[in-house]
BAZA-656470 format. One line per field, with one value per residue (C-alpha): x, y, z; residue number from 1. Coordinates in steps of 0.5 Angstrom, whole numbers, plus 2048, in hexadecimal, padded with zeros to 3 digits. Layout:
<recs>
px	[X_...]
py	[Y_...]
pz	[Z_...]
n	[NUM_...]
</recs>
This chain:
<recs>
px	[800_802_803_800_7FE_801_808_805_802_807_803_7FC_7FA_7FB_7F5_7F0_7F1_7EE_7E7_7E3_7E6_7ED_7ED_7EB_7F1_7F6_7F3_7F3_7FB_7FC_7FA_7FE_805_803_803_809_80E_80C_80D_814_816_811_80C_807_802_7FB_7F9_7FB_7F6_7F1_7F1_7F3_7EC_7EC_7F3_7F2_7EA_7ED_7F2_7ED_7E8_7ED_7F1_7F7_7FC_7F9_7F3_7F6_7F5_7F8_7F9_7F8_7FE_801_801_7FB_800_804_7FE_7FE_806_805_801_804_80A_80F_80D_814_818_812_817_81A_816_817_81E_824_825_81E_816_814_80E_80B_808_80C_80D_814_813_80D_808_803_804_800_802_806_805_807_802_7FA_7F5_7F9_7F5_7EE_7F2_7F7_7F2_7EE_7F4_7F5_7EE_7EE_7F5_7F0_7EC_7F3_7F7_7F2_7F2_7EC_7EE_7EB_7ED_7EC_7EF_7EF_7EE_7EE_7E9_7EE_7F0_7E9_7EB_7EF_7ED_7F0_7EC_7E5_7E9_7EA_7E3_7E0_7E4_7E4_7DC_7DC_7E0_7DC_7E2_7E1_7E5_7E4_7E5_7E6_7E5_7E7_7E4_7E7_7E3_7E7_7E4_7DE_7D8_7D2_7CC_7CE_7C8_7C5_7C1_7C7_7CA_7C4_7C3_7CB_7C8_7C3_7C7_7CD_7C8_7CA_7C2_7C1_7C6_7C3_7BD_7BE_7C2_7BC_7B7_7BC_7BD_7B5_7B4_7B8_7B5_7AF_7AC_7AA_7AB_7B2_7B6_7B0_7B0_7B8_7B7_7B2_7B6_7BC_7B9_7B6_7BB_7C0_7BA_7BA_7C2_7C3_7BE_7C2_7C9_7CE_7D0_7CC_7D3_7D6_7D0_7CF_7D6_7D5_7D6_7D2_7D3_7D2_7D3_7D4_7D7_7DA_7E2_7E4_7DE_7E3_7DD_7D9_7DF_7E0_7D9_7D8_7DE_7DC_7D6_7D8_7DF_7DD_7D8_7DA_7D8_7DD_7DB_7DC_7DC_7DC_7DF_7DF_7E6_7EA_7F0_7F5_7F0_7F3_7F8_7F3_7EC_7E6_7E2_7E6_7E1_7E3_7E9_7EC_7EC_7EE_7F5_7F6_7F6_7FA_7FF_800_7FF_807_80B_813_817_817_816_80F_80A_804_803_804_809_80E_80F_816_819_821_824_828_826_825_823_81B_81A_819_812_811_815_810_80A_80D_80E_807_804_809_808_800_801_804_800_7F8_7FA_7FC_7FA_7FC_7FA_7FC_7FA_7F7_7FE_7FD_801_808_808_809_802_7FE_7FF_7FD_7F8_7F6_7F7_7F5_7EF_7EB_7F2_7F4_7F1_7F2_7EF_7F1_7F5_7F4_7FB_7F9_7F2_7F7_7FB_7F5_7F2_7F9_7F9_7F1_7F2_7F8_7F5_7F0_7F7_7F7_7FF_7FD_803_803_806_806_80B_811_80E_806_808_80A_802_801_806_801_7FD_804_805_7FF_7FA_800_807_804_800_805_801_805_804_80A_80B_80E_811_812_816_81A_820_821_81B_81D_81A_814_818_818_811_811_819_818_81E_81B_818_81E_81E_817_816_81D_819_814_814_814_813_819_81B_81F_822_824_829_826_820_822_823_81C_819_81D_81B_813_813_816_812_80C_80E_80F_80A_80C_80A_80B_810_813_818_819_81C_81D_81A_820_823_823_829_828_822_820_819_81A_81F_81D_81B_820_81D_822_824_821_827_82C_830_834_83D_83D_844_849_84F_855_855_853_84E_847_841_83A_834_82D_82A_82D_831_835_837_83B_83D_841_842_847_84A_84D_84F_852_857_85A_85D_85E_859_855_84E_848_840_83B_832_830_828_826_826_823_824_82B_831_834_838_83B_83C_83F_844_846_848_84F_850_84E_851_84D_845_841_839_835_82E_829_825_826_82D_828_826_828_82C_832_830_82E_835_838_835_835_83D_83F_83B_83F_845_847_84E_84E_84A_843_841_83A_838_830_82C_82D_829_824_820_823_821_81D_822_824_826_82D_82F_82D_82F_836_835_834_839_835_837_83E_842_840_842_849_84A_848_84C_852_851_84F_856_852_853_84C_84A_842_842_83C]
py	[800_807_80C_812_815_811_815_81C_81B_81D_81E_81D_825_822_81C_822_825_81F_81E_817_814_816_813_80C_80C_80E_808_804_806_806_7FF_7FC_800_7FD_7F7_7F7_7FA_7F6_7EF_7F1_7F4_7F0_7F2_7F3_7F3_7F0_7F5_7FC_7F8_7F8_800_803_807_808_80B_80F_812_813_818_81B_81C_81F_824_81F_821_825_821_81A_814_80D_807_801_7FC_800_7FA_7FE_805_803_807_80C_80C_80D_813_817_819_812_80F_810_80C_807_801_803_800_7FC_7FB_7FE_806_806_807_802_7FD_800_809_80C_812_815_813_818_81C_819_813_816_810_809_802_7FB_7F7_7F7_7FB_801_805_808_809_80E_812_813_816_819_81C_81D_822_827_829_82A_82E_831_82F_82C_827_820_81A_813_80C_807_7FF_7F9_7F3_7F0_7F4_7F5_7EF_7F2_7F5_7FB_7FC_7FD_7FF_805_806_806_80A_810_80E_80F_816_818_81A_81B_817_812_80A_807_800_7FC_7F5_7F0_7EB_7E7_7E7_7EC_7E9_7EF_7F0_7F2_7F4_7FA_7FC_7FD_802_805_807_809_80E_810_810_815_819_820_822_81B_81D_824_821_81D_822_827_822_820_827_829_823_826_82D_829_82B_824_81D_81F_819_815_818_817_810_80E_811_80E_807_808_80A_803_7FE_800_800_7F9_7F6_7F8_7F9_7F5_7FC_7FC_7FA_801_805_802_804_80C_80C_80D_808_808_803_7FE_801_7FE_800_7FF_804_80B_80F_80D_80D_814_816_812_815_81C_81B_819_81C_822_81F_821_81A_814_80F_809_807_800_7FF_7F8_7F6_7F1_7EF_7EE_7F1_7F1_7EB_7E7_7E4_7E7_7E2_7DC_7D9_7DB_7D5_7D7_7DE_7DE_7D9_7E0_7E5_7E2_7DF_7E6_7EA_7EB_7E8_7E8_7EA_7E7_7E8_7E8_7E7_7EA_7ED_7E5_7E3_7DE_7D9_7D5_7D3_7D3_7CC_7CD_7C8_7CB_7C9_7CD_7D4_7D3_7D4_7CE_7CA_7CD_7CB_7C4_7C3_7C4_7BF_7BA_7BB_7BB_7B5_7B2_7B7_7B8_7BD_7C3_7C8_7CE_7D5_7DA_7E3_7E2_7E0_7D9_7DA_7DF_7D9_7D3_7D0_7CF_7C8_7C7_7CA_7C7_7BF_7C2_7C7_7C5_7C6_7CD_7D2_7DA_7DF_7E4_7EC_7EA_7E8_7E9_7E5_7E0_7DF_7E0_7DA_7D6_7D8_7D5_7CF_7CD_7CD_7C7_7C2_7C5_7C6_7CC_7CF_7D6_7D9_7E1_7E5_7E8_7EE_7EC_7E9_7F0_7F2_7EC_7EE_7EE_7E8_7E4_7E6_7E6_7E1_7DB_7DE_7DF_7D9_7D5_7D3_7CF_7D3_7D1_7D9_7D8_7DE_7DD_7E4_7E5_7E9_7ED_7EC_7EF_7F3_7F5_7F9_7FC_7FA_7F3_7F1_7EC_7F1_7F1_7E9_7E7_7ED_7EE_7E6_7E5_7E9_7E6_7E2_7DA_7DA_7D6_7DA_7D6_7D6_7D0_7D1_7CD_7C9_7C3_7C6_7CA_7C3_7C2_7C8_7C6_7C0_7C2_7C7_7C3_7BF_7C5_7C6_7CB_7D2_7D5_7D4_7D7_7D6_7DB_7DB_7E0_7E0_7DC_7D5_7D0_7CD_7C6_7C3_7BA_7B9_7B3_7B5_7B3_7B8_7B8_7BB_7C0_7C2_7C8_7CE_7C9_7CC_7C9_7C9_7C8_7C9_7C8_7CC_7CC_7D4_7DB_7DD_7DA_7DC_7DC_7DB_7DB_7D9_7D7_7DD_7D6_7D4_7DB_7DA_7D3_7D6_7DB_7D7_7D3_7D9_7DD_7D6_7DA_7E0_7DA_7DB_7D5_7D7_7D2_7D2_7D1_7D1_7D5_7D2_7D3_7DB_7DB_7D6_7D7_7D1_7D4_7CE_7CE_7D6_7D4_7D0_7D7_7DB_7D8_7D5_7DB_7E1_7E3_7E3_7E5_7E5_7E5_7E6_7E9_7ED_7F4_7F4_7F8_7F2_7ED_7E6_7E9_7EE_7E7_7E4_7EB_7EB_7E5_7E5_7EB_7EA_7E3_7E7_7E5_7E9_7E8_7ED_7EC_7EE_7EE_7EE_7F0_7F4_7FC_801_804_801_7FD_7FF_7FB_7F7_7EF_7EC_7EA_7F2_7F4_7EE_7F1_7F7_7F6_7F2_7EC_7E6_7E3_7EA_7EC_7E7_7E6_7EE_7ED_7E8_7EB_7F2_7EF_7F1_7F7_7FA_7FB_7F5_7F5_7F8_7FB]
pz	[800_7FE_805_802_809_80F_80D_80D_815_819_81F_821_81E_818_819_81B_814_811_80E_80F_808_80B_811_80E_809_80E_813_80E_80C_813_814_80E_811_817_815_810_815_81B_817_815_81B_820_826_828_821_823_829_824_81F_823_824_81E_81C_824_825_81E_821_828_825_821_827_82C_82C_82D_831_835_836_839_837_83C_837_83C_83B_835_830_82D_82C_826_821_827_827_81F_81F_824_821_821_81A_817_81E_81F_81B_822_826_82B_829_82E_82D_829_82B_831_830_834_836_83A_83D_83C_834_832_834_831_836_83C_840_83F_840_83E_844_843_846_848_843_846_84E_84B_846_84C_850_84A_849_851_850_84C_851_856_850_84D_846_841_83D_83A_83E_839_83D_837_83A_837_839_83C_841_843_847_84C_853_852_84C_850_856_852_84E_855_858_851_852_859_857_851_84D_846_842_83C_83C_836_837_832_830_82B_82D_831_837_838_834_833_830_829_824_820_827_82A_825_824_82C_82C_827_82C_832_82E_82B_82E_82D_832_836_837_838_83E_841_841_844_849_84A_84A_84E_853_855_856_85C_85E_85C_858_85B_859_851_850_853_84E_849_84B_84B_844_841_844_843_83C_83C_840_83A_835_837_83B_83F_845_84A_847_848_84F_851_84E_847_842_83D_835_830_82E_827_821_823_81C_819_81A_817_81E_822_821_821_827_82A_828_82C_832_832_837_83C_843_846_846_840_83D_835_833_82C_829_825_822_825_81E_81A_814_815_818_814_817_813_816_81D_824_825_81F_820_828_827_81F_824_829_824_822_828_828_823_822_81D_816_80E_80C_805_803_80B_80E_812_810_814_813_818_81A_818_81F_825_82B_832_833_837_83D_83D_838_83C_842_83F_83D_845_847_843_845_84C_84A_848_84E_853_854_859_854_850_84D_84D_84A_848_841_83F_83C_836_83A_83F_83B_83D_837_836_83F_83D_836_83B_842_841_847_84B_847_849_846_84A_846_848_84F_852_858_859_855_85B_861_85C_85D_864_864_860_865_86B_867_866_85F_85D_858_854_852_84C_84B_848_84E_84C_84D_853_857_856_85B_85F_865_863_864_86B_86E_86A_868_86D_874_873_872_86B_866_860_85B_857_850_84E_846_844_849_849_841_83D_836_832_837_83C_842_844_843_845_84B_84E_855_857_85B_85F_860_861_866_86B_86C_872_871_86A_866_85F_859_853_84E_84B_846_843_846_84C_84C_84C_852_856_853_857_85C_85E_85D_862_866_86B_870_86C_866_861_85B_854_851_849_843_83C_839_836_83C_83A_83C_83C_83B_83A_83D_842_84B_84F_856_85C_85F_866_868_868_864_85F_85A_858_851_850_856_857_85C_859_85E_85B_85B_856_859_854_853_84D_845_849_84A_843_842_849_847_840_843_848_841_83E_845_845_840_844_849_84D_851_853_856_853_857_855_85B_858_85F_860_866_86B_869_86A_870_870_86B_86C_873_86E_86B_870_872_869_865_865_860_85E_859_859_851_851_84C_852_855_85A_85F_863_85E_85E_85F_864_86A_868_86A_870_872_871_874_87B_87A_87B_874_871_86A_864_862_85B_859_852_851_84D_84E_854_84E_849_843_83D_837_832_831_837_835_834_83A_83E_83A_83C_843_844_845_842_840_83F_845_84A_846_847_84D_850_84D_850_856_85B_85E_864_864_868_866_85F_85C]
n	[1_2_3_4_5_6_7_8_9_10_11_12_13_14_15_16_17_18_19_20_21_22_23_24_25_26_27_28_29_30_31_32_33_34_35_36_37_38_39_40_41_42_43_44_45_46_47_48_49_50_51_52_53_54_55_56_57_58_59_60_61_62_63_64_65_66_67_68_69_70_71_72_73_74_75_76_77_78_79_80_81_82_83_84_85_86_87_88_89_90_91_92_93_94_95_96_97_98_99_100_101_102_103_104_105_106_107_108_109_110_111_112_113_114_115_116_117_118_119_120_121_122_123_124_125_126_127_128_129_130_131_132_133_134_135_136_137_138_139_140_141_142_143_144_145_146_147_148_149_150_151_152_153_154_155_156_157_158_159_160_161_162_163_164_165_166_167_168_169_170_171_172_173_174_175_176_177_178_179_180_181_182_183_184_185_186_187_188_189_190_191_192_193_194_195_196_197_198_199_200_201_202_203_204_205_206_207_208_209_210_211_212_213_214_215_216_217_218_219_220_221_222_223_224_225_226_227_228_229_230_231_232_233_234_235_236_237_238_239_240_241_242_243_244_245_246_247_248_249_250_251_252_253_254_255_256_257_258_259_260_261_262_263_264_265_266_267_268_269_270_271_272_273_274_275_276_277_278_279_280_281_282_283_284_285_286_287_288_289_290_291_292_293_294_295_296_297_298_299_300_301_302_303_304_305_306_307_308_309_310_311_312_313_314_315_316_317_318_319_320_321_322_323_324_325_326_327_328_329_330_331_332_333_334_335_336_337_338_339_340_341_342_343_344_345_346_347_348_349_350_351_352_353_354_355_356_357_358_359_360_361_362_363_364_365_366_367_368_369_370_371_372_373_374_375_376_377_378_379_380_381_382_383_384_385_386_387_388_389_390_391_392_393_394_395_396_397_398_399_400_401_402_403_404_405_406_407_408_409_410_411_412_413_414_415_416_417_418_419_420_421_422_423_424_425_426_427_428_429_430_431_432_433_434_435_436_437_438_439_440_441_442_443_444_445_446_447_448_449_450_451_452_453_454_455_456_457_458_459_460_461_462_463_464_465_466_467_468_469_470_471_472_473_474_475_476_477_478_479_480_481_482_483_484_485_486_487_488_489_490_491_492_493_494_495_496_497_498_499_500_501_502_503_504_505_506_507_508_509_510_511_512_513_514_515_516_517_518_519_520_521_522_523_524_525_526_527_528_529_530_531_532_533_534_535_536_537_538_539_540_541_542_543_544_545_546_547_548_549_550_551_552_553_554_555_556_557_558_559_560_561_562_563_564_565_566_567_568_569_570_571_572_573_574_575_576_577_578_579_580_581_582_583_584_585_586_587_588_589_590_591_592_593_594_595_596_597_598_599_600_601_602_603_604_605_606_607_608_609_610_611_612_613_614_615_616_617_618_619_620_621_622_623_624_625_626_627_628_629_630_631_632_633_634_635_636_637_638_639_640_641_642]
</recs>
C-alpha cells in the first residue's frame, strides 16, 4: 500500500485536520504500516490492531496532549505512539536505545501515563482528573481498557472510588470479545444513539433539574426517572454494573466504525460525570480472520498478540525455524513438568493470571482443564485462591511473572507465609526480561521474597535442576515455596530425566579448586561462572564454582568452610544487589568475623532498560566477562565492594 497521508502526520494536529474519508485512508495506512513493521522488527502486533480506528477517533475528538489519554498496558499504543510524532523512530521500537514497548512518561508528552502490567488505567486517570480540581485546570480526561483487565480488582477499586467522587472523565472499555460476551444488535446502537444524543442528554437534565425544584414529591420523581431509564438499560444492554458504580455507561458500539466513534466521541467528550464507552473490536484485526469461528479466532489473536523478528510474505508470518537443536526455554521445560508431575500426582493443580501461553501452561491446560484454573488479571486473588485450596490438602503451583507477582505481595505473606500454606510460586521472567524493559524484569523477587520469614526461594541453574526443586517443593510442607527462572534456554533439560529430592539449604560444587577465590552462583549464572573458572586458569588463577540453587536458607555449612579456605569471594545473580543474594553472603561473612574480599556481582541500583538480554547482562557485568573482570581485580582493600 501507498502511504499518502500517514507520512504527513507529525502530530495529532495534523489528524484534527482530516475529514471522514481521510480518516479512514489514514486508519487504513496505519494499520498496513503496523503491520509491515512489527512482523519484520517484531512485538506487539494483535493489541494495536484492535485499536487502529479508536487511536485515530481519540486524537481526532480530544485536544491531545492537553486533553489526557491513559492507555492500559500499553500494548494498545503502537498506533498511538505513531501518531503522536514518533513514526520515522518506530522500526526502533523495543530495541536498545529505540522506542520502548511500551507508554512512558519521559518519552512523549503524548504519553500521560505509563504502564507494562494491566488495569492500571482507570485509577491514574482519575488522580488525573481528581488534579484539575487542586490546580485548577480544565482538560478531558480518556482511560482507554481492555476487556481483559477489567479482571482486576484495581479496576473496579477505582471506578467505585471515581463514581463515589463523580469525576468527570471518560472509560473506554475495549471488548475484543474474548472475555465480556454482551448483548450486540441493531436495538443496542439505535438506544446508544439515543442516549448520546445531546438533545436527550439535554432533556434528562432539565427534568431531572425540573424535578428537583418541586416543592413536594421530588425525591420520589428522580427515583422513577432514574428507575426507568435503568429498566430499559438493564433490558437492552449489559451495562448495568457500570452505572451502579456511578458511570453513565453507553455502547456497546462498533469500535472499527471511525465515523460513529467519532461521533460518538464528539457527543460524550465534555459530559462533567464520569462515563463508560464499551466498544466492540477484533484483536489482530487485519491479521487475523474475522470469518473464522470462535477457537479458531482465539488461538489467531493469541499467536499473533507479539510475534519476533522474522521476514514476511503478503503480511503473513514466516515460520521457519532454525535447524540449530537447543535445550526448551524455561517456561516450556515448566510446562512439561507440571504435567508430569500431573500424571504421577491427583493432589496438584495449577493457576496462574491470565497468563497461560507466557507461562508455558498451555498443553496442562489442554490435558488437566479441570485442575487448571486462569483466574485472569487478579495476582492477588491467585494467590489468597492458592492459599484456600492449601488449607484443603490440595498442592497448588502457582505461576506468575516475577514482576506480577510484586501486586500480590500482601496476599504472599498474610494468606500463604503466615499461615505456613504450602503454596509452590513459579516466577517465569525473573531477572533480565528482554525486550519488555523495566516494567516486567524480574530484578527484585529475590529481595522482596528473601525477607519474607519462613519462605524457601531457589533458582535452578537448569532444566534438569527445575525439575529437582519442583519435586522437592511438592514435598514441602511446612510453608510456602519459591523458584525462580528467566526467559532464557534452560540449558540442559532430559524429558526423561528422575526427579532428585534435594535438602532444603543445600548448595552444589560444580567445579572443586585448591585456589583462594570461591564463585557463589545463582541460576544458569552457574555455567558462566565455570566457564570462566576455565579460562582464568590461564592467567594461573584457580577459582572453586558453587550452584547457590538455595538462596534462602543459604548452605551455612559450607559458608562456615569459606571463612578459613578462600580469600576471595565473588556472588553473580540476576537480581538488584540492595537485599539480594549477595547482600546475605556478605553479611553472613562478616558477622562470621571473615577477613577476606567480598564481591557481589548483580543487577544496578536503577532501573535497566529495554533490550536483549545477552546485551544488557554484558552491559552490567552480569555474565562470564563480569565475573573474569571481577575476579581478576578482586585485590582491593575495600573489603565489602559494592
Amino acid at each position: 500500500m501507498l502511504l499518502n497521508l500517514l507520512p504527513k502526520i507529525k502530530s495529532p494536529s495534523d489528524v484534527r485536520k482530516l475529514n471522514s474519508d481521510e480518516l479512514n485512508k489514514l486508519a487504513d495506512e496505519l494499520r498496513h504500516f503496523t503491520i509491515e513493521t512489527v512482523t519484520e522488527i517484531g512485538g506487539h502486533l494483535a493489541p494495536t490492531l484492535g485499536v487502529i480506528e479508536l487511536t485515530v477517533a481519540l486524537h481526532k475528538v480530544f485536544n491531545t496532549p492537553k486533553d489526557k489519554v491513559v492507555w492500559d498496558v500499553g500494548h494498545q499504543g503502537y498506533a498511538h505512539k505513531i501518531l503522536t510524532g514518533r513514526l520515522d523512530r518506530f522500526n526502533t521500537i523495543r530495541k536498545m536505545g529505540g522506542l520502548s514497548g511500551f507508554l512512558k512518561i519521559s518519552e512523549s508528552e503524548y504519553d500521560a501515563f505509563g504502564a507494562g502490567h494491566a488495569s492500571t488505567s482507570i485509577s491514574a486517570a482519575a488522580g488525573i482528573a481528581e488534579a484539575q480540581k487542586i490546580n485548577g485546570k480544565n482538560h478531558r480526561v480518556v482511560s482507554v481498557i481492555g476487556d481483559g483487565s477489567m479482571t482486576g480488582g484495581l479496576a473496579f477499586e477505582a471506578m467505585n472510588n471515581a463514581g463515589h467522587l463523580k469525576t468527570p472523565m471518560l472509560v473506554i472499555l475495549n471488548d475484543n470479545e474474548m472475555s465480556i460476551s454482551p448483548n450486540v444488535g441493531a436495538l443496542n446502537t439505535y438506544l446508544t444513539k439515543i442516549v448520546t444524543n445531546p438533545v436527550y442528554n439535554q432533556i434528562r437534565s432539565e427534568i431531572w433539574d425540573v424535578a428537583g425544584k418541586l416543592t413536594f414529591g421530588k425525591k420520589t420523581i428522580q427515583k422513577i426517572l432514574r428507575k426507568v431509564e435503568e429498566s430499559l438499560k438493564s433490558f437492552l444492554v449489559p451495562g448495568m454494573l457500570f452505572e451502579e458504580l456511578g458511570f453513565r455507561y453507553f455502547g456497546p458500539i462498533d469500535g472499527h466504525n471511525l465515523d460513529e466513534l467519532v461521533s460518538t466521541l464528539d457527543k460524550i467528550k465534555d459530559l462533567k460525570t464520569p462515563c463508560l464507552l464499551h466498544i466492540l473490536t477484533k484483536k489482530g484485526k487485519g491479521m487475523v480472520s474475522t470469518n473464522s469461528n470462535n477457537d479458531e479466532y482465539y488461538l489467531d489473536a493469541v499467536k499473533f498478540h507479539a510475534v519476533k523478528p522474522t521476514s514476511k510474505t503478503n503480511g503473513k508470518i514466516d515460520e521457519k525455524t532454525s535447524s540449530v537443536v537447543k535445550s526448551p526455554v524455561f517456561q516450556d521445560v515448566f510446562g512439561s513438568l507440571v504435567c508430569e508431575i500431573a500424571r504421577n500426582r491427583n493432589d496438584t493443580v495449577c493457576i496462574t493470571a491470565a497468563m497461560r501461553e507466557g507461562t508455558g501452561l498451555v498443553p496442562y491446560a489442554k490435558e488437566f482443564p479441570s485442575r487448571y484454573y486462569d483466574v485472569g488479571i487478579a495476582e492477588g486473588h491467585a494467590v489468597t485462591f492458592a492459599a484456600g485450596l492449601a488449607t484443603q490438602d490440595v498442592r497448588p503451583i502457582a505461576a506468575i511473572y516475577s514482576t506480577f507477582l510484586q501486586r500480590a505481595y500482601d496476599h504472599i505473606i498474610h494468606d500463604a507465609a503466615i499461615q505456613h500454606l504450602p503454596v509452590v510460586f513459579c516466577m517465569d521472567r525473573a531477572g533480565i526480561a528482554g525486550e519488555d524493559g523495566p516494567t516486567h524484569h524480574g530484578a527484585l523477587d529475590i529481595a522482596y521474597l528473601k525477607c519474607v520469614q519462613d519462605l524457601i526461594v531457589t533458582a535452578p541453574k537448569d532444566g534438569n535442576e527445575l525439575r529437582h526443586l519442583l519435586y522437592t517443593a511438592l514435598d514441602y510442607t511446612d510453608g510456602p515455596f519459591s523458584i525462580r527462572y528467566p526467559k532464557a534456554n534452560s540449558v540442559n533439560f532430559d524429558t526423561k530425566g528422575q526427579a532428585e529430592l534435594l535438602p532444603i539449604g543445600s548448595w552444589e560444587v560444580c567445579r572443586k579448586s585448591d585456589g583462594n577465590t570461591v564463585i557463589l552462583a545463582v541460576g544458569p549464572q552457574v555455567f558462566d561462572a565455570i566457564n570462566a573458572a576455565e579460562n582464568l586458569i590461564q592467567k594461573g588463577i584457580e577459582c572453586e564454582v558453587v550452584n547457590c540453587r538455595f538462596i534462602k536458607p543459604m548452605d551455612v555449612n559450607y559458608l562456615r568452610s569459606v571463612i578459613n579456605k578462600f580469600q576471595n569471594v565473588i556472588t553473580i545473580e540476576e537480581g538488584v544487589k540492595t537485599g539480594g543474594f549477595g547482600e546475605s553472603v556478605a553479611s553472613w561473612l562478616i558477622t562470621h568475623e571473615y577477613k577476606g574480599n567480598v564481591k557481589i556481582i548483580s543487577l544496578p541500583d536503577e532501573f535497566v532498560e529495554h533490550g536483549p538480554r545477552d546485551l544488557l547482562l554484558e552491559k552490567w557485568g552480569v555474565n562470564q566477562n563480569g565475573i573474569e573482570k571481577a575476579v581478576i581485580n578482586i585485590d582491593n582493600p575495600v573489603k565489602l565492594q559494592y
